[in-house]
C-alpha positions in Angstrom: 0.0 0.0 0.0 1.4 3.5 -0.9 2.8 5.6 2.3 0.1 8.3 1.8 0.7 9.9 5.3 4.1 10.2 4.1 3.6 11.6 1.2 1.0 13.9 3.2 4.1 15.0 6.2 6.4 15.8 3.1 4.2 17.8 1.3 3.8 20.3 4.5 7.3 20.3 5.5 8.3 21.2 1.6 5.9 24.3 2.1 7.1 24.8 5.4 10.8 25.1 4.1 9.9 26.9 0.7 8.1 29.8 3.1 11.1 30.1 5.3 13.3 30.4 2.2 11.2 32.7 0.0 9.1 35.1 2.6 11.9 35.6 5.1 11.9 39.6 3.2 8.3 39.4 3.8 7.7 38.1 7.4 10.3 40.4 8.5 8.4 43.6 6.9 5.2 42.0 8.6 7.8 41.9 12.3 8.7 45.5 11.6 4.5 46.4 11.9 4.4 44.5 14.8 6.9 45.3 16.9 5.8 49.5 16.2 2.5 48.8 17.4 3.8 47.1 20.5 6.1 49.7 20.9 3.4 52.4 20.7 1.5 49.7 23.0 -0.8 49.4 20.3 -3.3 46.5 19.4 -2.4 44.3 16.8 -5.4 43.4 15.0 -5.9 40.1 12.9 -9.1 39.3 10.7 -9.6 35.4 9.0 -11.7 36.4 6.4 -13.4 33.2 5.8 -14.8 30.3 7.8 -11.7 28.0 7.9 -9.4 30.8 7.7 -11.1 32.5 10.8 -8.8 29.6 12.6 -5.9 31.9 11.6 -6.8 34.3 14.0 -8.7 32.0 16.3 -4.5 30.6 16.6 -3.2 34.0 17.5 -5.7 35.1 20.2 -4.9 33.8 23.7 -2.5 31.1 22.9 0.8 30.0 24.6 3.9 31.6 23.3 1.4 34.5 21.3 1.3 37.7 21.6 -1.3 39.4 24.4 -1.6 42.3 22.5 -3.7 40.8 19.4 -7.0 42.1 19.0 -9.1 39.0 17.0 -12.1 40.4 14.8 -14.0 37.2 15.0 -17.6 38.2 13.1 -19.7 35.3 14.2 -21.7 35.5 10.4 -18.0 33.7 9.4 -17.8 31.1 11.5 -19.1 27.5 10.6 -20.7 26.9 13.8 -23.2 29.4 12.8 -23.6 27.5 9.4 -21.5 26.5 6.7 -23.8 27.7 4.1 -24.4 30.9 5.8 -20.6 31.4 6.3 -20.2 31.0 2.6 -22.8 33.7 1.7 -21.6 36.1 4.3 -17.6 35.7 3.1 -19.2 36.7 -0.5 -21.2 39.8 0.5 -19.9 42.8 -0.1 -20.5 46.3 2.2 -20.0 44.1 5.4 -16.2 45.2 6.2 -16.8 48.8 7.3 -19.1 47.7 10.2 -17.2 44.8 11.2 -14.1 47.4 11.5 -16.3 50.0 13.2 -18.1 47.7 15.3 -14.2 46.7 16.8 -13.2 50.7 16.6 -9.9 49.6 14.5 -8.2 53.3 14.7 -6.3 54.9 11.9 -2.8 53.4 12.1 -3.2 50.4 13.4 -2.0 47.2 12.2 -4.2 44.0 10.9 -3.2 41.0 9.4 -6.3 39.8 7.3 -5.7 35.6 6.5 -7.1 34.2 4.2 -6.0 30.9 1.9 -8.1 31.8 -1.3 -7.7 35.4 -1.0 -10.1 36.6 -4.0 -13.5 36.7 -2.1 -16.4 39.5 -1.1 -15.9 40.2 2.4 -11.5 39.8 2.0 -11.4 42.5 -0.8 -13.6 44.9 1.1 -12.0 44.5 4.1 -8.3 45.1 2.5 -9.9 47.8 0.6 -11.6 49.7 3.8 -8.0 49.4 5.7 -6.5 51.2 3.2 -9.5 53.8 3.1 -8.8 54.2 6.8 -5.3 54.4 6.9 -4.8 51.2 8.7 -1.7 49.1 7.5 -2.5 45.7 6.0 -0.2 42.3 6.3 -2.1 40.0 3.8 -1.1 36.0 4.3 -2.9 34.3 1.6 -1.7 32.1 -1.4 -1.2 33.4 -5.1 -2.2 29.9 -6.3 -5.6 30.1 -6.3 -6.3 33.8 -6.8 -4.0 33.6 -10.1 -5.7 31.0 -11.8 -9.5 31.9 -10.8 -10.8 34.2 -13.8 -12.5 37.6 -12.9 -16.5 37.0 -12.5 -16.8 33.8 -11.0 -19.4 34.4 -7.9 -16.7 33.5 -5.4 -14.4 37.0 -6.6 -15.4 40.4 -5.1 -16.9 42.4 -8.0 -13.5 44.3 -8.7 -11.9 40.8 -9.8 -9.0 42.1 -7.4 -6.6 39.5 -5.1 -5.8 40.3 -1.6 -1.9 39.5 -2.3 -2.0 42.9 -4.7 -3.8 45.5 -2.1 -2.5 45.0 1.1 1.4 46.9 2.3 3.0 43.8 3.0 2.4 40.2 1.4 3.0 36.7 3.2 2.8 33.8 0.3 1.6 30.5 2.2 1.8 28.8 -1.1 -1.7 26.8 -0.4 -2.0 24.8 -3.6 -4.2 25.2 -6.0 -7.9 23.9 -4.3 -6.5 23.6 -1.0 -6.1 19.5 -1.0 -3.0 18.4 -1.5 -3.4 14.6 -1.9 -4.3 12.2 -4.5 -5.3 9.0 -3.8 -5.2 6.1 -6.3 -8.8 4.9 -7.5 -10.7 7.9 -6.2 -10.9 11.5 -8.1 -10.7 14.2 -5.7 -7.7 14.8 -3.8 -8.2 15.6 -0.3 -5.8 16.8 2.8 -6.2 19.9 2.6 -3.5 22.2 3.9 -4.9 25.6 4.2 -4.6 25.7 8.4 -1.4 24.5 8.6 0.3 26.6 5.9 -1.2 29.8 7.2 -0.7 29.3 10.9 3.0 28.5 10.2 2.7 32.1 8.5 1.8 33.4 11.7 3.9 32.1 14.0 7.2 33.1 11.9 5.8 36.4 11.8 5.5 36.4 15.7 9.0 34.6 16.2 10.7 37.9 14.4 9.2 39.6 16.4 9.6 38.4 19.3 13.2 38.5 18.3 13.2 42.4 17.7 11.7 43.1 20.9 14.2 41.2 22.7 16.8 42.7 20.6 15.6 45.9 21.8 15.8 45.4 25.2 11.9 45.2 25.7 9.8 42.1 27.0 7.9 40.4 24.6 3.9 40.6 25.9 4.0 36.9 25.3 1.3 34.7 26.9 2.3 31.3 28.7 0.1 28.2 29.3 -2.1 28.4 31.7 -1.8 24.6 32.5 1.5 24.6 33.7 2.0 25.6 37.6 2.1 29.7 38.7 0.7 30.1 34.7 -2.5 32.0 35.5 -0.3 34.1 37.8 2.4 34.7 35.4 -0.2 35.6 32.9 -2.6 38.2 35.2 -0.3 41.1 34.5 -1.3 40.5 30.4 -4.3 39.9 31.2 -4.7 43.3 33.3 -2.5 45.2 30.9 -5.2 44.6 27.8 -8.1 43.4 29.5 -10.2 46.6 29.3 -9.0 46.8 25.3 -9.2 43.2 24.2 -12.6 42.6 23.5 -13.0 39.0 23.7 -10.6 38.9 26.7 -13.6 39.7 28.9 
């Protein structure tokens, strides 16, 4: 029988190592945001503009070893558990993004990362497209493989026919695959695994590990949360918790 969990493992760690060879320019453009918002002791906001790719910021928000000072805009109309169908239609509706930002009071000069694998839909255009109304500065982590290949009407494309890799300041390639599924098996037609999640939270977490680095570099301690599982965590992590408490809105 063919290995295909091993053909699975070395598809991820080949994208894992072609990301740390190509976007190291672009990750450490994306640190340089961060760190100047936590500097300024700024939020650091982070959007998934999709239902699967709401797990991107889902993974930064209140996670060992992850910044305190992220700011998650999780608009339940995106998320599955509210239904997959009505995700779908919400992530292709334009005229939503302006609220969603408003309704999170995302200043002028803040930072958001907005993740998305396909990175051609409704609600990721118009959300790229109000930050840069608004003045706020946009890290895009999304893949050119799909967006480059989908042709301009297709209902899941935001009416310009724009891709969020060509609007936002700085661009993270995940290099998702074309259709997200990665693996072929023999005797059946569709290829599943798909490695969206993985790819794009590996994305993030190089993105924080600059950072992180910077910061130290600089002589100032990373806001970095700890597990709370492990003994004196809670403690260790009260001072966070007080610090952005009263700003992070789904800390409360």
């Amino acid at each position: 029988m063919t290995n295909y969990l091993r053909k699975f493992q070395e598809s991820i760690d080949k994208t894992f190592l072609r990301i740390v060879e190509t976007e190291e320019k672009s990750i450490d453009a994306a640190s340089d945001l961060l760190v100047g918002s936590i500097k300024r002791d700024e939020l650091i906001y982070i959007i998934g503009t999709g239902g699967h790719s709401m797990i991107g910021a889902m993974e930064m928000f209140w996670r060992a070893g992850c910044l305190a000072p992220f700011q998650p805009l999780l608009e339940p109309g995106l998320m599955v558990s509210e239904g997959a169908k009505h995700s779908n239609w919400i992530e292709r509706t334009e005229g939503l993004a302006p609220s969603v930002l408003s309704s999170y009071e995302v200043p002028s000069g803040a930072t958001m990362i907005i993740v998305n694998a396909y990175g051609i839909n409704a609600f990721t255009i118009d959300m790229a497209l109000e930050c840069k109304k608004r003045g706020i500065r946009t890290i895009g982590v999304t893949s050119t493989a799909f967006a480059e290949k989908v042709p301009k009407g297709v209902a899941a494309r935001h009416s310009s026919g724009k891709n969020l890799h060509e609007i936002v300041d700085v661009f993270v390639n995940s290099y998702m695959p074309y259709g997200d599924a990665a693996l072929k098996i023999d005797g059946f037609e569709h290829k599943i695994a798909p490695m969206s999640t993985f790819v794009s939270s590996f994305c993030l977490h190089c993105i924080v590990i600059r950072t992180t680095e910077k910061l130290v570099a600089a002589g100032i301690e990373p806001p970095i949360w700890i597990s709370g599982n492990v003994p004196e965590g809670d403690k260790l992590n009260q001072k966070l918790h007080d610090r952005y408490n009263s700003r992070v809105k789904h800390l409360r």
